[in-house]
N, C-alpha and C positions, 0 to 999 in steps of 0.2 A: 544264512537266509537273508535274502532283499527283498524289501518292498517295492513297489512299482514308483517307476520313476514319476508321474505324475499325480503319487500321491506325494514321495516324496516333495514336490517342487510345492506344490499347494501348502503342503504342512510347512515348510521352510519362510516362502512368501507369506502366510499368514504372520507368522511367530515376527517376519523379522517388520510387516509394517506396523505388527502393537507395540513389536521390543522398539522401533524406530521415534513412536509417538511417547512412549513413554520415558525413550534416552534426551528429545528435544526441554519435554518439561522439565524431567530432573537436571538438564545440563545448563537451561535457563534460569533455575532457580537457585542451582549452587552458586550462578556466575554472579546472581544478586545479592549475593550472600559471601561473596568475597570466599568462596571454596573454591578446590579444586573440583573440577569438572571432567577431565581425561578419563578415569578407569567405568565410567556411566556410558561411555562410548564404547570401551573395550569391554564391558558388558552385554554391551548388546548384538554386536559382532559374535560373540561367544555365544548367547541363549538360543540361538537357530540350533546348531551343531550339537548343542548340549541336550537340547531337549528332545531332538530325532536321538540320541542315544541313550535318551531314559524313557522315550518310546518304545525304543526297539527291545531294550531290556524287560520292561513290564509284559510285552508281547511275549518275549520268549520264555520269562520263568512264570508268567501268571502269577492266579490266585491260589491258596489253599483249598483243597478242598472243603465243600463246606457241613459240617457236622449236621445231622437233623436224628433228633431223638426217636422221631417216628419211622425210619428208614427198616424198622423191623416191623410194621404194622403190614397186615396182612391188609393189601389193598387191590382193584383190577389192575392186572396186568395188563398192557395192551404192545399188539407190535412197533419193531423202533421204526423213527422217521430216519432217514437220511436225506442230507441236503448238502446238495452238492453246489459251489461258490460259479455264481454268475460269470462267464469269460467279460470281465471288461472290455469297455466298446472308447472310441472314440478318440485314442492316443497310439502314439506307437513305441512303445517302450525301446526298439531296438535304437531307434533313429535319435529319441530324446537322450538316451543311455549316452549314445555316439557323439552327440550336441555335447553334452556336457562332458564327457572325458575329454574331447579336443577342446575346452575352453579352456579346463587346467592345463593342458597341455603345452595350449599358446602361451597363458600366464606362466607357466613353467620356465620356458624357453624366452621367454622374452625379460625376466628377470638375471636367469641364468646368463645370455648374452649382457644384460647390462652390467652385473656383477664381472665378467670377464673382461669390460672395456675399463670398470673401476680398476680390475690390476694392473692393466697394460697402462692406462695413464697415471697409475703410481707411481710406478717406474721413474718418471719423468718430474715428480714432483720432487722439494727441495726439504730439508730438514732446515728449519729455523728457528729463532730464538727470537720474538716478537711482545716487548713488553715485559720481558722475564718469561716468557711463556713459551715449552714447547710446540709448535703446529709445521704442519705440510703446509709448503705452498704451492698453489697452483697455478695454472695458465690462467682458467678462465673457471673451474669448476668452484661453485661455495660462495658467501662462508657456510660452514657447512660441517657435521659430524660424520665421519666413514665407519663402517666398521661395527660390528656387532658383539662381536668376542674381547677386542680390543679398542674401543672407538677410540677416533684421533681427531683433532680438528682441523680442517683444512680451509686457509684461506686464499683467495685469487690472490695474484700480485697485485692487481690496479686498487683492493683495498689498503696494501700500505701504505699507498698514498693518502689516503684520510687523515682528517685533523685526529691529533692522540687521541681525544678526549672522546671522539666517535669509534677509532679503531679500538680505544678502551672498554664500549660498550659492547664491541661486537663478541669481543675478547668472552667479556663477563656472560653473556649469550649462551655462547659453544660451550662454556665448562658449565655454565648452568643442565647446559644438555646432557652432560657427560654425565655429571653427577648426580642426575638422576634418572639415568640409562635407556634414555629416550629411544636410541639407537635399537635398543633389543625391544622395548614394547613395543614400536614400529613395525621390527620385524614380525611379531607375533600377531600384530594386528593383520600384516601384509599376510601370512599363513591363514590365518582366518577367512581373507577373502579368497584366499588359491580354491577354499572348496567348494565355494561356491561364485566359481567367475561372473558367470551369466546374470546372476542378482543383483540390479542396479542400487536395490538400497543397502546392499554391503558396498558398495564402492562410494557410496553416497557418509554411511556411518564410517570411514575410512578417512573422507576428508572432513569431517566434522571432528573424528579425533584429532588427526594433526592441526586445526585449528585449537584445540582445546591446549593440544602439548604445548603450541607458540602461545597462547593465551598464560598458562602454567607459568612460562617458563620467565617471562615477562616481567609476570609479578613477584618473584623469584629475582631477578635480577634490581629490581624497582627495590624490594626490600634490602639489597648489600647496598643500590648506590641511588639512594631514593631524587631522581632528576628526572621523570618525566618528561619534561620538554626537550630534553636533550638526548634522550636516549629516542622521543618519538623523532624529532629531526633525525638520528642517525638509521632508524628504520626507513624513513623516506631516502635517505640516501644512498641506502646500500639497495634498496628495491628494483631503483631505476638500473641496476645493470647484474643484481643477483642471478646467478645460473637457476634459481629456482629447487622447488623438492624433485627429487626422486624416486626412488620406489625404496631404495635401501638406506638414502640419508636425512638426518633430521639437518633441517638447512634455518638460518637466520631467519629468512625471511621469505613469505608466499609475495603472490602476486594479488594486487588490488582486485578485489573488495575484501578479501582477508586483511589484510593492511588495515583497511581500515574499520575493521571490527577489535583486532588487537587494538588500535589506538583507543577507541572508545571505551576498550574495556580497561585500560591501562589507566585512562582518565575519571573513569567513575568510581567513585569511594559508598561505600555499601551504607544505607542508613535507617533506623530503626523500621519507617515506611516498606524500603524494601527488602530489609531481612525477612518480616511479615510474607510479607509476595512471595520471594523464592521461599521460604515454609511451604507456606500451600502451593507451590507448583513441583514441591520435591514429593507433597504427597500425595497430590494429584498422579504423577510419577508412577508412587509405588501402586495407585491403585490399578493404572493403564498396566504396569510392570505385572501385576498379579495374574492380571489377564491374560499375556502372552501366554504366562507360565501356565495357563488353563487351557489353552488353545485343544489337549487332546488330557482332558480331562476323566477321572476313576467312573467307570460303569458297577453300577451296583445295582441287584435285585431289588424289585420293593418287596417291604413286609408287609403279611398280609394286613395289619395296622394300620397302613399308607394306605392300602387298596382302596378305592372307591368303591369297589364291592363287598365291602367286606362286611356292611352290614345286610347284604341278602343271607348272608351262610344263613343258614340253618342250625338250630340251635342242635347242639350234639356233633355237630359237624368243623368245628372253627379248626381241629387238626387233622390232617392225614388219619383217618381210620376206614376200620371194615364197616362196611354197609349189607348186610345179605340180599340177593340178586339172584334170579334166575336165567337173565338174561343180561349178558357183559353190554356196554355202551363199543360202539366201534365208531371210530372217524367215518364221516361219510365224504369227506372232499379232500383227501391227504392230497392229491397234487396241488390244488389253491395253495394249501399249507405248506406244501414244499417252495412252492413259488414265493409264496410269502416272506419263508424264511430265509429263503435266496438273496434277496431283495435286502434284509434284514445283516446279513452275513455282513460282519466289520470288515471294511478293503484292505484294513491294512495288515489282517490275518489273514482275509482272502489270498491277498498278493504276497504275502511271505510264504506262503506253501502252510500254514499253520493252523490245524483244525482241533478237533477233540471230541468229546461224545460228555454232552448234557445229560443230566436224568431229574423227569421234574414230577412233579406231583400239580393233577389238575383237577378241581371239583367239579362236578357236574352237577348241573340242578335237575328236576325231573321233565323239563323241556328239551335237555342237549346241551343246553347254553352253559359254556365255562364264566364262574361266579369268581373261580378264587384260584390264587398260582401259588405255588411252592416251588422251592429249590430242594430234591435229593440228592444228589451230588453232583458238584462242581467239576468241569471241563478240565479246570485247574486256569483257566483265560476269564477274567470277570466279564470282559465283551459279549464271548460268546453266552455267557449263560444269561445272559442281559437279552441276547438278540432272541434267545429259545423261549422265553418267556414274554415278549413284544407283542407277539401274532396271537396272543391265546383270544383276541376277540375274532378272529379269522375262522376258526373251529366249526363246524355242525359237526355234532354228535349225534348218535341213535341215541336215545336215553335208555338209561337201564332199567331194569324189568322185576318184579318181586313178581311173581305168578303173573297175575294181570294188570298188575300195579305198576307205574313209572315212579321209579327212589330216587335219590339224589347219591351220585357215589364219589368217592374220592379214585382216582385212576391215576396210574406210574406208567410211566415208556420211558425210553432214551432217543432222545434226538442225534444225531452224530454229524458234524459239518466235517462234510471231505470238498480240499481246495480241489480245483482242477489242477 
């Protein structure tokens, strides 16, 4: 089963600009905080995709049905409603469907193609021994890690030329990368965004990762060979002629203003003040962070306790029971009430083909008017049994009848929601 593509995109673009505001603070406050900040990125790439598939799951096993002790109480019967899911207006599923499969598609193929020019110019590069150290050398590509399954590190020739003591940092760089397999979270991150091409703030959360992994990776390196000024000179110097990132490799060095946010952050030492700060803006974070995770939040019925009506009932009446009548209460306006429910009808069971049959319990007072809602049994969907009990202010009712007398009764129907 699928949901419509434009609910999909809405539920997506929601989730990822709270998950987007909430990766900025926690990523700012780790960075105050002298933490790593990388996996709050790959976090938030992840919470779009993760949460359409505990969407879709909660959709499709539901609720339990729900127990009511009074479900044997002889009460009016009345005929079922059915309600049948509004045709969505306003999008075109085929065409948005077609958008987004040729997005991945290009993403697809435009990876694929780059990965095939990375073998062909393999080929070509040189096995050497640079400082003690295995790497590829290259024409012009790097410095730079290839490879995912096996990363290697690849430097241009015109960096041998560098003074040792800079090719020495670049050196410490690339195996800082290796070693903690930058190459493959990359990758993983790059997969993240293939499913959603079209989403600017996944490409957005993409290069604020790989800022974070050069940020990481930095101070990482700063801690084996603690020279700051020397290792910033040698990012200045390999910048001005680095081949830059690619899609599949974790590379020394971006282009400026990255440049120079690694330097500042390279240069700031964390201090009681702003450990303070990043504190509060990690848990500022988690609060934004809670929120995404709320974006399609649990439907649940009120009890009659919650109801605001609940102190009209009538006394003898607070549960499902018989009333004696001589005359049953019947809807007078069921199509309003279908329309209502229509209306009511959750899109994202609408649009997955996914219905069920409510059964509720409604009191009636001796004017018509619905006082008080019960749940008899559950859909097995908590949405929908949420949505069958919404509209009970929508109702006119005949009122029921003791001889000449208007009583107040409790009445049972099943509602039934069929998708189109």
């Amino acid at each position: 089963m699928m949901y419509s593509v434009t609910s999909v995109l809405a539920f997506l673009v929601s989730v990822s600009v709270v998950g987007s505001a909430a990766a900025l603070a926690a990523d700012t406050g780790l960075r105050r905080m002298g933490v790593s900040s990388r996996f709050v990125w790959l976090g938030a790439l992840v919470l779009g995709p993760l949460m359409l598939v505990l969407a879709w799951v909660r959709a499709a096993t539901g609720a339990a049905a729900v127990p009511n002790a009074a479900a044997a109480l002889a009460v009016v019967e009345l005929p079922e409603l059915v309600v049948a899911g509004a045709t969505p207006t306003g999008w075109i599923p085929a065409g948005l469907a077609a958008a987004w499969a040729l997005s991945v598609l290009v993403l697809v193929v435009v990876y694929t193609r780059a990965r095939a020019r990375l073998r062909r110019d393999e080929r070509a590069w040189e096995r050497a021994l640079v400082l003690d150290r295995s790497v590829l050398v290259s024409g012009a590509l790097g410095p730079a890690v290839a490879g995912v399954v096996r990363p290697r590190i690849v430097l241009p020739r015109w960096v041998l030329g560098l003074p040792e003591s800079q090719l020495r940092m670049v050196l410490l760089h690339e195996e800082a990368h290796v070693r903690a397999g930058d190459s493959r979270l990359l990758a993983a991150a790059l997969a993240l965004v293939a499913l959603t091409p079209w989403n600017p703030l996944a490409w957005w959360q993409l290069h604020r990762l790989r800022l974070a992994v050069e940020i990481d990776c930095d101070r990482r390196v700063l801690e084996r060979s603690p020279d700051p000024r020397g290792y910033g000179e040698s990012l200045i110097a390999v910048a001005a002629r680095a081949s830059g990132p690619s899609l599949a490799m974790a590379a020394f060095t971006e282009r400026f203003p990255s440049l120079e946010r690694r330097i500042v952050a390279m240069t700031s030492r964390p201090t009681r003040r702003t450990r303070i700060l990043g504190a509060l803006l990690v848990a500022l974070a988690v609060v934004v962070g809670v929120q995404a995770c709320g974006v399609e939040g649990p439907m649940s019925a009120e009890s009659s306790a919650d109801s605001p009506l609940a102190q009209q009932v009538p006394a003898g009446l607070a549960e499902p029971t018989f009333t004696p009548f001589t005359v049953a209460p019947e809807i007078l306006n069921r199509e309003e009430v279908i329309q209502a429910m229509a209306a009511q009808y959750p899109p994202l069971l609408r649009d997955a083909g996914i219905g069920g049959t409510v059964r509720v319990y409604f009191l009636i007072d001796d004017t018509g008017a619905v006082i008080e809602t019960r749940l008899d049994a559950s859909s097995g969907h908590e949405a929908l049994d949420q949505a069958a009990l919404a509209v009970a202010s929508v109702y006119r009712f005949a009122p029921a009848l003791n001889r000449d007398q208007r009583v107040p009764v409790w009445v049972s129907f099943p509602i039934t929601f069929q998708p189109r």
